[in-house]
C-alpha positions as a Markdown table, in Angstrom:
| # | Residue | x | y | z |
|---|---|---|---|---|
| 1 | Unk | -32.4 | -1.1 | -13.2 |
| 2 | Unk | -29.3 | -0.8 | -15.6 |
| 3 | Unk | -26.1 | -0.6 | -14.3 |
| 4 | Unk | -24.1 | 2.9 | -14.5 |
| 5 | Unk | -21.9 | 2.5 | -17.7 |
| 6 | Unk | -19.7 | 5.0 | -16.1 |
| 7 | Unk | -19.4 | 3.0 | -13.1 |
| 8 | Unk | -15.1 | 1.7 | -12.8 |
| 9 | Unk | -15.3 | -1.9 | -13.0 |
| 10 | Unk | -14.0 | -4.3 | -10.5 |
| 11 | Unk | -10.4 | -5.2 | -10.9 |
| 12 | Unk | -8.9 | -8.0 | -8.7 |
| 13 | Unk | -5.8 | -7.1 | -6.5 |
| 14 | Unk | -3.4 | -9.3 | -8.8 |
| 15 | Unk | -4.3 | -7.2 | -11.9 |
| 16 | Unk | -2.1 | -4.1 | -10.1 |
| 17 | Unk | 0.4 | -5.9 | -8.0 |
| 18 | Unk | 3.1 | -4.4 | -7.5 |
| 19 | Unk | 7.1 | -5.6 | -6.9 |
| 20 | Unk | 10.1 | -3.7 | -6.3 |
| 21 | Unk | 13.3 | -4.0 | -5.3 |
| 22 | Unk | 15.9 | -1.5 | -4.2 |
| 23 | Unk | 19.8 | -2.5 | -3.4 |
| 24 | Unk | 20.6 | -0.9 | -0.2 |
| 25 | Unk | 23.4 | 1.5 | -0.4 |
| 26 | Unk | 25.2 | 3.3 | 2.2 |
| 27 | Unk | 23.5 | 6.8 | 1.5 |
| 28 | Unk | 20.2 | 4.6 | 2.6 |
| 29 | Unk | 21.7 | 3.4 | 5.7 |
| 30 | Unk | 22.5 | 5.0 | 9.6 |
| 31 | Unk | 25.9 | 4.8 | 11.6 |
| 32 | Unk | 25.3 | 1.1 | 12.1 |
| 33 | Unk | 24.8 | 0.3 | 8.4 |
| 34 | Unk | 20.7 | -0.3 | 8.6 |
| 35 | Unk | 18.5 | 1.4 | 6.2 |
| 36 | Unk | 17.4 | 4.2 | 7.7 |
| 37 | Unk | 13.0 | 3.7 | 8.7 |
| 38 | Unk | 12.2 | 7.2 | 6.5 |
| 39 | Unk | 13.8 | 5.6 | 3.6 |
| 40 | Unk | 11.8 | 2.0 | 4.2 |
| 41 | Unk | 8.5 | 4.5 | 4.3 |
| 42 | Unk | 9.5 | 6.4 | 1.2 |
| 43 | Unk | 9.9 | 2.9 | -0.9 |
| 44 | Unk | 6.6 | 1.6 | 0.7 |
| 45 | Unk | 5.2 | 4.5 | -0.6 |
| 46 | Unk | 6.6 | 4.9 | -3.9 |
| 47 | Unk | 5.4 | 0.7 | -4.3 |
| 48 | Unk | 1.7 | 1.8 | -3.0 |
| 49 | Unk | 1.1 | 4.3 | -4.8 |
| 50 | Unk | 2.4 | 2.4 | -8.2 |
| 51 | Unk | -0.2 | 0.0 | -6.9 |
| 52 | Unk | -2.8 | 1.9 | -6.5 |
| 53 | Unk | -2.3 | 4.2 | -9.7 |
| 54 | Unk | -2.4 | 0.5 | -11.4 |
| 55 | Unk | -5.8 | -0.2 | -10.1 |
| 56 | Unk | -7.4 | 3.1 | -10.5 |
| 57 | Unk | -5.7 | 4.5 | -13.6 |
| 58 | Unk | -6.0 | 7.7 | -12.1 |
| 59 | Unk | -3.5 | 10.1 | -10.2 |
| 60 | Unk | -3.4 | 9.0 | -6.3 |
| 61 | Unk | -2.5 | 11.0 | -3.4 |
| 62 | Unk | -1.4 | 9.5 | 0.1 |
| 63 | Unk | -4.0 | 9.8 | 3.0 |
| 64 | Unk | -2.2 | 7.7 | 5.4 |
| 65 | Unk | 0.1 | 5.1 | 6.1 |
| 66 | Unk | -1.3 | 2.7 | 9.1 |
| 67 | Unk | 0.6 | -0.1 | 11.5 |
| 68 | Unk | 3.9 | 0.1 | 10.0 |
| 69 | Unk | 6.5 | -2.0 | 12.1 |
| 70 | Unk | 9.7 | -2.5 | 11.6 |
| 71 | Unk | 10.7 | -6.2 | 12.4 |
| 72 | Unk | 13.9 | -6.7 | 11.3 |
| 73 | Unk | 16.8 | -4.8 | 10.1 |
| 74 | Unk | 17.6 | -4.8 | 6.5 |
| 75 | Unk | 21.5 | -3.8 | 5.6 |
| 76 | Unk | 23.9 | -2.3 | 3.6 |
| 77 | Unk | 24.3 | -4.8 | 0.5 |
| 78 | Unk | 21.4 | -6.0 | 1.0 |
| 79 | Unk | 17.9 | -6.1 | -1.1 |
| 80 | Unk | 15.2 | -5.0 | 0.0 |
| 81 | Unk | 12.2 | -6.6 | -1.8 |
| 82 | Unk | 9.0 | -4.2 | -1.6 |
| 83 | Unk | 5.3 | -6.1 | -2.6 |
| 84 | Unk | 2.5 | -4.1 | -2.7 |
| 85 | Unk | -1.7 | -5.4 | -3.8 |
| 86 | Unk | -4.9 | -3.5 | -3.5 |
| 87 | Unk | -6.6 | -5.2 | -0.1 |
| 88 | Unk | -9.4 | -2.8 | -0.2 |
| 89 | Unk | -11.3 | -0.3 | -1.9 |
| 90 | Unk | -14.5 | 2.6 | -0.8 |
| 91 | Unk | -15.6 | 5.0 | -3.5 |
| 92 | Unk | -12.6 | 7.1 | -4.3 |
| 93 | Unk | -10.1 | 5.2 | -1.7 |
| 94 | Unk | -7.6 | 2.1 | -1.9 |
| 95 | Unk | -6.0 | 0.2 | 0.6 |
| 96 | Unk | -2.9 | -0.7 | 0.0 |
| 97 | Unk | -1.0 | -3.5 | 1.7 |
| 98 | Unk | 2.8 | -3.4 | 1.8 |
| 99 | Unk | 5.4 | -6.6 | 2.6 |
| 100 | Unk | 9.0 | -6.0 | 2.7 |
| 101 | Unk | 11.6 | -8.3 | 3.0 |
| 102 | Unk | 15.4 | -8.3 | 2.7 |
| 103 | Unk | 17.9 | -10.6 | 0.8 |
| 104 | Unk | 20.8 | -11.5 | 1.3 |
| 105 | Unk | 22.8 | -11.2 | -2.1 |
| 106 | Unk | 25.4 | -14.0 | -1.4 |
| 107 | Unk | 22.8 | -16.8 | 0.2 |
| 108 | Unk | 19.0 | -15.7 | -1.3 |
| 109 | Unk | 18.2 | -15.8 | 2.4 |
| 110 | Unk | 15.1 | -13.7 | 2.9 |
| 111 | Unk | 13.1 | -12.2 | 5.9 |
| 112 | Unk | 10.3 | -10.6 | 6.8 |
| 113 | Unk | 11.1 | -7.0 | 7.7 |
| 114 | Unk | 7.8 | -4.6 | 7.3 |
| 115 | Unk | 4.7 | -4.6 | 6.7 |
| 116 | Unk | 2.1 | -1.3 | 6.0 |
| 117 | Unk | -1.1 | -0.4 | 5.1 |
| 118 | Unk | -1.5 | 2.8 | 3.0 |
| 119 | Unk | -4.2 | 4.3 | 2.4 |
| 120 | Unk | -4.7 | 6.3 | -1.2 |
| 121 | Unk | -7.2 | 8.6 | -2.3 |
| 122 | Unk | -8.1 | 8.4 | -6.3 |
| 123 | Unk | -8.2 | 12.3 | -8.5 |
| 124 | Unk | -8.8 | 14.1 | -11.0 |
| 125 | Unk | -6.9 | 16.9 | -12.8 |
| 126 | Unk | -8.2 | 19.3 | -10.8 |
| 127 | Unk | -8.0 | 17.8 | -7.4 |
| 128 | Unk | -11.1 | 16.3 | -6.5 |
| 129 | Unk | -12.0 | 12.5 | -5.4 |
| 130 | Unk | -12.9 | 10.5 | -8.3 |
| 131 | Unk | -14.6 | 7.0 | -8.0 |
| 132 | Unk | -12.0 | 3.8 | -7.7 |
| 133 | Unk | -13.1 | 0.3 | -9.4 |
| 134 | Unk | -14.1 | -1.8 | -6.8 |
| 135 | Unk | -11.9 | -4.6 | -5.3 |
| 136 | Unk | -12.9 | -7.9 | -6.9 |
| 137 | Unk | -12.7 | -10.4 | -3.6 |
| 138 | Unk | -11.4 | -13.8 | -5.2 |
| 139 | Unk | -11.6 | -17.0 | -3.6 |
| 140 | Unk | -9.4 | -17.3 | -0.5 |
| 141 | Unk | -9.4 | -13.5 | -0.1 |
| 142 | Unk | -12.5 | -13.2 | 2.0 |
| 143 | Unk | -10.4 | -13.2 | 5.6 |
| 144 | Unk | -8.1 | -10.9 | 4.5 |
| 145 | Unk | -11.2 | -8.6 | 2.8 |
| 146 | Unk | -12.7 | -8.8 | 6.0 |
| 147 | Unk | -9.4 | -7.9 | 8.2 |
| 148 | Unk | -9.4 | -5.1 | 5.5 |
| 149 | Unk | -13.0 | -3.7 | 6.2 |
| 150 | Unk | -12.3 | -3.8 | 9.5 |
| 151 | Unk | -9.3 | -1.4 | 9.3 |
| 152 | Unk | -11.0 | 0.7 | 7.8 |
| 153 | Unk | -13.6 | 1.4 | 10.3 |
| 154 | Unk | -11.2 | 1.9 | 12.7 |
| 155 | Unk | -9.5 | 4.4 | 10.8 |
| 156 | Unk | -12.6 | 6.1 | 10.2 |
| 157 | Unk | -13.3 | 5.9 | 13.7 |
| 158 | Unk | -10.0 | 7.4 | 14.7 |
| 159 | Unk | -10.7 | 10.5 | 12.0 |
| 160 | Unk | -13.8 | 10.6 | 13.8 |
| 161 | Unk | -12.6 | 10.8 | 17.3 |
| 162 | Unk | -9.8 | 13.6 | 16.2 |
| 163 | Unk | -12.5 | 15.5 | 14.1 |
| 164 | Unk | -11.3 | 15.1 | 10.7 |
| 165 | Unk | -13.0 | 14.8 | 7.7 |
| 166 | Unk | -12.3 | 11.1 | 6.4 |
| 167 | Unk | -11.4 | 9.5 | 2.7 |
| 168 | Unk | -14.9 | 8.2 | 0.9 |
């Protein structure tokens, strides 16, 4: 049996990797000069979905966004440092994991602020799910795949539980 030659071929996470960074201004930030959490989740999904465009080389649409905390405060003046890599992939779906961490301009100090899981769902120019290259495990990514395959069945099993039709 011949493989598919239409078949997406696998693509390791590094090959889409994303970085961005974004200089937090006051128009990001509430009363108390943090960024505000809805402009945190609109960079983590501007990074993900760069990310996952990267690996697919299709258009992407957001299905969800899972276990997003907010750990630390990142402030005006400040950078925030977005890094986003493919952690897993179904059929037409990518998981996409999210880091952010702040810098402080005058000292280079950094810490861990967020982290988020997004979840993307590959299509074509009409709409429709289109297949995804699989995610090429390398070595020392198996734990990580793993923790990744788990989520997933737990989202699906939350979709299931609320009735809703779930991402292939």
């Amino acid at each position: 049996m011949s493989a598919d030659p239409a078949a997406p071929v696998a693509k390791s996470a590094r090959e889409s990797a994303t970085e961005m960074v974004q200089l937090v201004l006051p128009n990001d930030t509430n009363p108390i000069g943090n960024v505000l959490g809805g402009t945190v989740m609109h960079w983590i999904d501007v990074v993900a979905a760069i990310t996952a465009h990267r690996h697919s080389r299709r258009l992407c649409v957001t299905a969800s966004m899972d276990d997003l905390s907010f750990e630390a405060p990142i402030k005006m003046g400040q950078l925030a440092l977005l890094s986003a890599r493919v952690s897993h992939t179904s059929r037409t779906s990518m998981e996409v994991l999210v880091d952010v961490r702040s810098e402080e301009l005058n000292t280079g100090k950094r810490t861990h602020t967020s982290t988020a899981y997004v979840t993307f769902v590959a299509i074509d120019e009409k709409g429709q799910p289109v297949p995804v290259p699989p995610l090429l495990v390398e070595p020392g990514e198996e734990a990580a795949y793993a923790e990744a395959v788990a989520r997933r069945r737990d989202r699906l099993n939350r979709r299931a539980q609320r009735g809703t039709t779930p991402a292939s």
